[in-house]
N, CA, C and O atoms as CSV, one atom per row, in Angstrom:
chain,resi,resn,atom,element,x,y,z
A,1,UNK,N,N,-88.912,76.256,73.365
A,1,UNK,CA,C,-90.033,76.241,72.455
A,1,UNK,C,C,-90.241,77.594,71.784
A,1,UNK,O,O,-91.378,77.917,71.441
A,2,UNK,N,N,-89.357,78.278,71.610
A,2,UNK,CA,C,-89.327,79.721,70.982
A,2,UNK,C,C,-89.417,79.302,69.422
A,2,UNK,O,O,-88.863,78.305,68.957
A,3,UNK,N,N,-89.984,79.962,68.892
A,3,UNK,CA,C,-91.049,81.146,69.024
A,3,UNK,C,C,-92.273,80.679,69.858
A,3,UNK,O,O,-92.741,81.526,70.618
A,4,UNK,N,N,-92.792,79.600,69.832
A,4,UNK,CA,C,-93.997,79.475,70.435
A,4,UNK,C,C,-94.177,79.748,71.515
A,4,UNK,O,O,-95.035,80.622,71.646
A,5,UNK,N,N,-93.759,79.402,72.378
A,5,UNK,CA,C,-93.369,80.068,73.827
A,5,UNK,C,C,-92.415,80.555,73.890
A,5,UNK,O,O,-91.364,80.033,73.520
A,6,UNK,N,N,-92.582,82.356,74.662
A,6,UNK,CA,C,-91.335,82.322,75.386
A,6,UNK,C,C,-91.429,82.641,76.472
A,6,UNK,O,O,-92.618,82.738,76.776
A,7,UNK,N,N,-90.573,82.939,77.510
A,7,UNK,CA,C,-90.278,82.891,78.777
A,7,UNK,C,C,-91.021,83.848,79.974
A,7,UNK,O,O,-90.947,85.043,80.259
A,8,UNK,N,N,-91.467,83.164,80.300
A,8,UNK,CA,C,-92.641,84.173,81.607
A,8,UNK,C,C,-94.189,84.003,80.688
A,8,UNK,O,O,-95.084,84.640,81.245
A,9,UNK,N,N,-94.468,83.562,79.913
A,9,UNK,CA,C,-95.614,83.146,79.405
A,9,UNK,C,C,-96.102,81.785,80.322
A,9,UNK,O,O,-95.324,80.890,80.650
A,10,UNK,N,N,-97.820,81.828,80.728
A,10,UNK,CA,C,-98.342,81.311,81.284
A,10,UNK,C,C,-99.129,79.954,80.392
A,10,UNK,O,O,-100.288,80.071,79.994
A,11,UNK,N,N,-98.262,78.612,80.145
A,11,UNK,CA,C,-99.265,77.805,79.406
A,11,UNK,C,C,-100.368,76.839,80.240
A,11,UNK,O,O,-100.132,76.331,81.336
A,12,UNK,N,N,-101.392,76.724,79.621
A,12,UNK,CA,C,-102.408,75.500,80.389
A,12,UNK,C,C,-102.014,74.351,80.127
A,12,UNK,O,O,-101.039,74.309,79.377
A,13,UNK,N,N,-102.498,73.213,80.542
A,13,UNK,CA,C,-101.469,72.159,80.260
A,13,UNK,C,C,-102.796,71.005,81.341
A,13,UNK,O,O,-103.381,71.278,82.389
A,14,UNK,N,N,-102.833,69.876,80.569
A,14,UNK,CA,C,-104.383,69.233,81.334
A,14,UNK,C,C,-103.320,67.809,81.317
A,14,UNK,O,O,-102.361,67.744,80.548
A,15,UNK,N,N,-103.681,66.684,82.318
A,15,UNK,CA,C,-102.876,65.693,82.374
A,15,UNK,C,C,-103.769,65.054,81.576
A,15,UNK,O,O,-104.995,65.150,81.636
A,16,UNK,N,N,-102.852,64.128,80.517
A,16,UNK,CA,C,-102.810,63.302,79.150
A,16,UNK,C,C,-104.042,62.054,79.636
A,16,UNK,O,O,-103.910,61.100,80.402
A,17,UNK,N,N,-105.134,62.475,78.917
A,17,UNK,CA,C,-106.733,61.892,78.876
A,17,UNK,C,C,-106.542,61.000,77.649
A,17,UNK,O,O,-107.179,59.948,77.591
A,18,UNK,N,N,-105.711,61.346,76.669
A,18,UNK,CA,C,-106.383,60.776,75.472
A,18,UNK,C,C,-104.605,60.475,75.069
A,18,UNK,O,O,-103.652,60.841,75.757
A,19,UNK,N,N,-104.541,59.628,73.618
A,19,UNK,CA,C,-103.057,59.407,73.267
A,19,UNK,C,C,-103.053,61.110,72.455
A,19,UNK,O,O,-103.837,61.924,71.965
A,20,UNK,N,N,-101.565,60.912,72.742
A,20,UNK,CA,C,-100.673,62.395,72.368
A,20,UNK,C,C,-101.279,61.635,70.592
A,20,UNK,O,O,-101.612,60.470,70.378
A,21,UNK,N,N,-101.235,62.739,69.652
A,21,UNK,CA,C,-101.232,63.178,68.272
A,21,UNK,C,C,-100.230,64.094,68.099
A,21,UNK,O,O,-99.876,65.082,68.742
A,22,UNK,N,N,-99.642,63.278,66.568
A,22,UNK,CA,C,-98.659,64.589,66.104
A,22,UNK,C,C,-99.031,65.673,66.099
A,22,UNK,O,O,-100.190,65.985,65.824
A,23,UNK,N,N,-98.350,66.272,66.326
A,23,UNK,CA,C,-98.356,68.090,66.375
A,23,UNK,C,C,-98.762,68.899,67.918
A,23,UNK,O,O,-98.531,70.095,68.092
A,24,UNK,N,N,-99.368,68.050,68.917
A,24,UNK,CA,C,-99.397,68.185,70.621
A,24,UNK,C,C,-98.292,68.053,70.992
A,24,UNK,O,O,-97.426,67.179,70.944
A,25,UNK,N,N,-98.455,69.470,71.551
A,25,UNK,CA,C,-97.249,70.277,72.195
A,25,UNK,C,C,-97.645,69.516,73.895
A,25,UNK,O,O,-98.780,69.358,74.344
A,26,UNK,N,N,-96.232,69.120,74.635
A,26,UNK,CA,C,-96.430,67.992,75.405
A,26,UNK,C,C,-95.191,68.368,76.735
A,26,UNK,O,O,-94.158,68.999,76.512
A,27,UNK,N,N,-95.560,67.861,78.000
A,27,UNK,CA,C,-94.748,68.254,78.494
A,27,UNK,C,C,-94.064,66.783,79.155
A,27,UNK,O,O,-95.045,66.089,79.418
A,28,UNK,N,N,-93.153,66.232,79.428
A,28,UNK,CA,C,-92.524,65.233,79.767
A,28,UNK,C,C,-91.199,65.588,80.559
A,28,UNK,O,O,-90.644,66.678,80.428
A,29,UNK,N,N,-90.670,64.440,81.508
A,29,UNK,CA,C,-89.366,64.568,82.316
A,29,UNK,C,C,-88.312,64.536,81.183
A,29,UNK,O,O,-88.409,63.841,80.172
A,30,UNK,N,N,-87.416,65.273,81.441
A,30,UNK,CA,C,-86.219,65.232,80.675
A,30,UNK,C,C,-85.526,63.663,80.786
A,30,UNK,O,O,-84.944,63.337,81.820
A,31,UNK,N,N,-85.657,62.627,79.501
A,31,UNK,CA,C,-84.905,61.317,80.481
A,31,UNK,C,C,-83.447,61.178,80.611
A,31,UNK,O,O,-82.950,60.058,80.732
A,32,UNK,N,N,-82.506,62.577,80.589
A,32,UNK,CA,C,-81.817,62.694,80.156
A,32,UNK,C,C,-81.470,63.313,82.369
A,32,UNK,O,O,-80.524,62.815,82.981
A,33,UNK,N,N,-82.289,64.196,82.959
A,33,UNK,CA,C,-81.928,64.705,83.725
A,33,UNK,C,C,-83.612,65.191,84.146
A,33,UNK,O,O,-84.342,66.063,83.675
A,34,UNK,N,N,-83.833,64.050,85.390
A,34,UNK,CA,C,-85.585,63.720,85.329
A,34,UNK,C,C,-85.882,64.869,85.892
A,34,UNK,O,O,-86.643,65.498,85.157
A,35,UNK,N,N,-85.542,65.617,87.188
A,35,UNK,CA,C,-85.530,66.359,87.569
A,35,UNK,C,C,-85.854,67.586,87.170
A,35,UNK,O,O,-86.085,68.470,87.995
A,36,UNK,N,N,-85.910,67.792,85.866
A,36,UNK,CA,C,-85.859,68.609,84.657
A,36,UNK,C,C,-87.137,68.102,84.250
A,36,UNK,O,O,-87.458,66.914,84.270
A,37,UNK,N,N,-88.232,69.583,83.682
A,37,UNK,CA,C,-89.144,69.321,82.839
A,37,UNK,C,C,-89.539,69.859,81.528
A,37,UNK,O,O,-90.080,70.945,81.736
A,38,UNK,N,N,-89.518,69.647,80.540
A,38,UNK,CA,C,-89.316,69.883,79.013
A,38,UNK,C,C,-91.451,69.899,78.187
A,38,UNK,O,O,-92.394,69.114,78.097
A,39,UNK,N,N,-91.196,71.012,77.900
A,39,UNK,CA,C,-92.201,71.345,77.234
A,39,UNK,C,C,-91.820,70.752,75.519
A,39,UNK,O,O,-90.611,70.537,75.442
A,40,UNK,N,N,-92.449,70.499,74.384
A,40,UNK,CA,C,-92.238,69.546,73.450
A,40,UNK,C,C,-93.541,69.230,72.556
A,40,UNK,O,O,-94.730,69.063,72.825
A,41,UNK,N,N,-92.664,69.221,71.186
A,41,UNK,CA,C,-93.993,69.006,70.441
A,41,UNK,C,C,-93.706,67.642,69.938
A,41,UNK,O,O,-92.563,67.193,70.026
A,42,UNK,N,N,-94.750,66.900,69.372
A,42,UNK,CA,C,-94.820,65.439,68.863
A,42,UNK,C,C,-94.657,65.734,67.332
A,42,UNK,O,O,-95.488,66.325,66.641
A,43,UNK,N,N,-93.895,65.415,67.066
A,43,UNK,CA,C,-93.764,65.390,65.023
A,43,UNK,C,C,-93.687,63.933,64.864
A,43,UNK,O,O,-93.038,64.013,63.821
A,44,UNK,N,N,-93.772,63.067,64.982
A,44,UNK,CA,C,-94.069,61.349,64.857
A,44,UNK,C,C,-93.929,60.435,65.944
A,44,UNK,O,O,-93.138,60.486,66.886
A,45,UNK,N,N,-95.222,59.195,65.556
A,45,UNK,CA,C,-95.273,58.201,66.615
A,45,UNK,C,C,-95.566,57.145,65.619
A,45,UNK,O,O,-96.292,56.890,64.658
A,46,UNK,N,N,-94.430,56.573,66.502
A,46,UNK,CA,C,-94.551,54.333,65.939
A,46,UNK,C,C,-94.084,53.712,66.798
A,46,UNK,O,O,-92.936,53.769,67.240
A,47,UNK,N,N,-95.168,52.891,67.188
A,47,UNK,CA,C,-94.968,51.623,68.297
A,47,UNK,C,C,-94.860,52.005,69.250
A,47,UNK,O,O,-93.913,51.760,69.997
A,48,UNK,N,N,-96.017,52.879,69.552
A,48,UNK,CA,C,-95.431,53.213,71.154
A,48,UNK,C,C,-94.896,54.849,71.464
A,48,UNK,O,O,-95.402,55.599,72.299
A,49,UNK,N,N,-94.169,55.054,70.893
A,49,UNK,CA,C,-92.659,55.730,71.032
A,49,UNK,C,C,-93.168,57.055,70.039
A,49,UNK,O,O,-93.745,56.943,68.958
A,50,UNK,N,N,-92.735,58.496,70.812
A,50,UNK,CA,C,-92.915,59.233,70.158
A,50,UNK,C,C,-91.651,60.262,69.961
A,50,UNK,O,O,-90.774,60.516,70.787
A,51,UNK,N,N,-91.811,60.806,68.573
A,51,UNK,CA,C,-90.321,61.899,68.224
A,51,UNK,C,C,-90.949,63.409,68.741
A,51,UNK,O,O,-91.930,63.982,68.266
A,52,UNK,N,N,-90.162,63.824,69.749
A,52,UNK,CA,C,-90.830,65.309,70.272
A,52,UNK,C,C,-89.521,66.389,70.247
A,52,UNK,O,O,-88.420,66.327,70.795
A,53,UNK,N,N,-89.864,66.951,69.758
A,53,UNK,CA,C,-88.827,68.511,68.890
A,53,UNK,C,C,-88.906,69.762,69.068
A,53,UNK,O,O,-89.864,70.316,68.527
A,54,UNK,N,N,-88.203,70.382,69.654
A,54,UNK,CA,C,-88.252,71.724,70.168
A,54,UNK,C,C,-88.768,72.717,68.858
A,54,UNK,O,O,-88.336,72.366,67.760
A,55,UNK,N,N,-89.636,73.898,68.889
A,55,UNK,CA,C,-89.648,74.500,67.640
A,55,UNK,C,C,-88.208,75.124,67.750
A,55,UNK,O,O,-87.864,75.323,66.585
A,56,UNK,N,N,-87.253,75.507,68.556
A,56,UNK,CA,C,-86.010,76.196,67.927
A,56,UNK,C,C,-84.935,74.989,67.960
A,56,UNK,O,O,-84.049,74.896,68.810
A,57,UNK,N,N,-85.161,74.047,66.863
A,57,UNK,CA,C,-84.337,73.269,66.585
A,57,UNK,C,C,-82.878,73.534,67.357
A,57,UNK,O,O,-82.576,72.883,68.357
A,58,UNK,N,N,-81.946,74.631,66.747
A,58,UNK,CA,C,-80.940,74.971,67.051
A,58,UNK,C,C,-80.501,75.044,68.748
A,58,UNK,O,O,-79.367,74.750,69.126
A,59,UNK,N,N,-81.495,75.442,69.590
A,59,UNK,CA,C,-81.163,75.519,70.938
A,59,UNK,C,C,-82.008,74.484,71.453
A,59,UNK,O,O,-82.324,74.812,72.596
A,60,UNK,N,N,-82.498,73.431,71.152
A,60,UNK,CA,C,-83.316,72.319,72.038
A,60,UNK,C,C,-82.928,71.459,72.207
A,60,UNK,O,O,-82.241,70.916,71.342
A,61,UNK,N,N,-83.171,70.861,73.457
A,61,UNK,CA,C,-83.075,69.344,73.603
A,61,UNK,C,C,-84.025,68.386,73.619
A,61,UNK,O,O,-84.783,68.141,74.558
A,62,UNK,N,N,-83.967,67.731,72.345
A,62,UNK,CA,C,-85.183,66.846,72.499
A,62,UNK,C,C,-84.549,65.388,71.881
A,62,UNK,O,O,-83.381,65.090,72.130
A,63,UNK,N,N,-85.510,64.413,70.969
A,63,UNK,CA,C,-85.920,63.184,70.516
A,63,UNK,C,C,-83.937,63.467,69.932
A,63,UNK,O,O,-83.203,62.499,70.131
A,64,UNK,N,N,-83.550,64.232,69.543
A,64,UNK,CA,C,-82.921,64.426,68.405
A,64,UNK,C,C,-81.400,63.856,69.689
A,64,UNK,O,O,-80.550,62.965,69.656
A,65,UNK,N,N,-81.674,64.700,70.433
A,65,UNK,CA,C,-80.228,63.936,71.966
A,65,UNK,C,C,-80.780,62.473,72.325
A,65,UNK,O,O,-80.097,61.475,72.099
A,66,UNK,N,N,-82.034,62.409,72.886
A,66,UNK,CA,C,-82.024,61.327,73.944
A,66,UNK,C,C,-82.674,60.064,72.859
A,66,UNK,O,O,-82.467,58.873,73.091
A,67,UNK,N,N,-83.466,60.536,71.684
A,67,UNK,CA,C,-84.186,59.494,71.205
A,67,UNK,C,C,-85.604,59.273,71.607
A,67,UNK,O,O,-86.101,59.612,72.681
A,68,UNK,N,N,-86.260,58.598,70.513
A,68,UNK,CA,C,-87.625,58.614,70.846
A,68,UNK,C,C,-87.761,58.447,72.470
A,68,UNK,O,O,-86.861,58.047,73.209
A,69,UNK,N,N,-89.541,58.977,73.005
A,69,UNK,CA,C,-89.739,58.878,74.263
A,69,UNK,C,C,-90.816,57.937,73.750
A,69,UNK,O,O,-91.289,57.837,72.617
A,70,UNK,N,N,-91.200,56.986,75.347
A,70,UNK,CA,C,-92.025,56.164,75.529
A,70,UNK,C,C,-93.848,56.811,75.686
A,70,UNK,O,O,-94.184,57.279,76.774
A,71,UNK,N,N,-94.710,56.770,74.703
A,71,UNK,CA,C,-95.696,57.549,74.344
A,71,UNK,C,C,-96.257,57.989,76.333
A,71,UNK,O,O,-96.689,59.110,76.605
A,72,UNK,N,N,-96.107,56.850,77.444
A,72,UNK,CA,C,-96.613,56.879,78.371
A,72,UNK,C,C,-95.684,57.903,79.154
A,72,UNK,O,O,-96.183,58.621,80.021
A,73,UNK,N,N,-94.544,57.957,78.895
A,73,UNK,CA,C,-93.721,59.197,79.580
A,73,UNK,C,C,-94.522,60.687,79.424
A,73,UNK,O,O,-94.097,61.490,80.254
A,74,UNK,N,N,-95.396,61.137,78.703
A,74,UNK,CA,C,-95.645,62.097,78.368
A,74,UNK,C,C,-96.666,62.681,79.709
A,74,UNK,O,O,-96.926,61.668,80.359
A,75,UNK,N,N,-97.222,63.681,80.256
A,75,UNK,CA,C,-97.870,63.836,81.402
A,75,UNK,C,C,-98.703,64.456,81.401
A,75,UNK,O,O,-99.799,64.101,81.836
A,76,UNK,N,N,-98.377,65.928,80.764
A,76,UNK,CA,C,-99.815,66.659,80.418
A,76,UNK,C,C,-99.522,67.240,78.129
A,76,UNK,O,O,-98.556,67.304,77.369
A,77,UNK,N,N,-100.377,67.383,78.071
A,77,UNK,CA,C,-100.969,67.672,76.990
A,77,UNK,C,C,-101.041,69.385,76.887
A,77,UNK,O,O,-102.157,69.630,77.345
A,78,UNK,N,N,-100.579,70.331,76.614
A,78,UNK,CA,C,-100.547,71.798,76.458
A,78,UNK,C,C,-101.728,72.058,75.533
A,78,UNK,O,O,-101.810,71.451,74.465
A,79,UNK,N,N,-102.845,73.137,75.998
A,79,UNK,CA,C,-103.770,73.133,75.684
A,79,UNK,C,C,-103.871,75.001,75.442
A,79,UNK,O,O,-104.798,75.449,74.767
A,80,UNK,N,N,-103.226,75.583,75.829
A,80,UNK,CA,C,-102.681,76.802,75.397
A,80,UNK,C,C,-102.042,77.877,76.001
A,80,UNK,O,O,-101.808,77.413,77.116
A,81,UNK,N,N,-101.658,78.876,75.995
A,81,UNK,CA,C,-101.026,79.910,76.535
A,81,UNK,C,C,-101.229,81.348,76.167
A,81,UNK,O,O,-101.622,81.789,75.087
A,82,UNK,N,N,-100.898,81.996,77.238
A,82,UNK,CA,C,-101.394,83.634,77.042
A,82,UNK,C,C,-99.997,84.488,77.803
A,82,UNK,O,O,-99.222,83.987,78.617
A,83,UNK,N,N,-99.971,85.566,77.390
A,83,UNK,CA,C,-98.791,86.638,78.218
A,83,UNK,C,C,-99.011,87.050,79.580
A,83,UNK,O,O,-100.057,87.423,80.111
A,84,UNK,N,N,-98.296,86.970,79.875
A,84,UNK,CA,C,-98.458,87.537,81.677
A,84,UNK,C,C,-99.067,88.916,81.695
A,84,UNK,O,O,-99.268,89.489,82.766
């Protein structure tokens, strides 16, 4: 999620009360390798199903490998972050 986050930064993050909206930065299991957890922003939702996109396109894995995620996969909602 670079630039927005980077590494050793502390984000808040509240479990998902309300439906994700485009542009909520989101954290979900990788469904690719569950074990794995992926921070993620929402840039579109239809039927359910949402497209979530790393801001450094070039080094992320997101919607763009595995394909839309199921809006209910999503877990907490990122609500902000500060520097260590």
């Amino acid at each position: 999620m670079l630039p927005t986050f980077v590494p050793g930064e502390i984000v808040t993050a509240v479990r998902r009360w309300r439906p994700v909206r485009v542009g909520d930065v989101v954290v979900l299991r990788d469904p690719s390798e569950p074990q794995r957890w992926l921070v993620k922003r929402c840039v579109a939702k239809s039927k359910g199903r949402l497209d979530v996109r790393g801001d450094n396109g070039a080094a992320s894995t997101d919607s763009r490998d595995f394909g839309p995620v199921k809006a209910r996969e999503v877990r907490w909602i990122v609500l902000g972050h500060r520097s260590r």
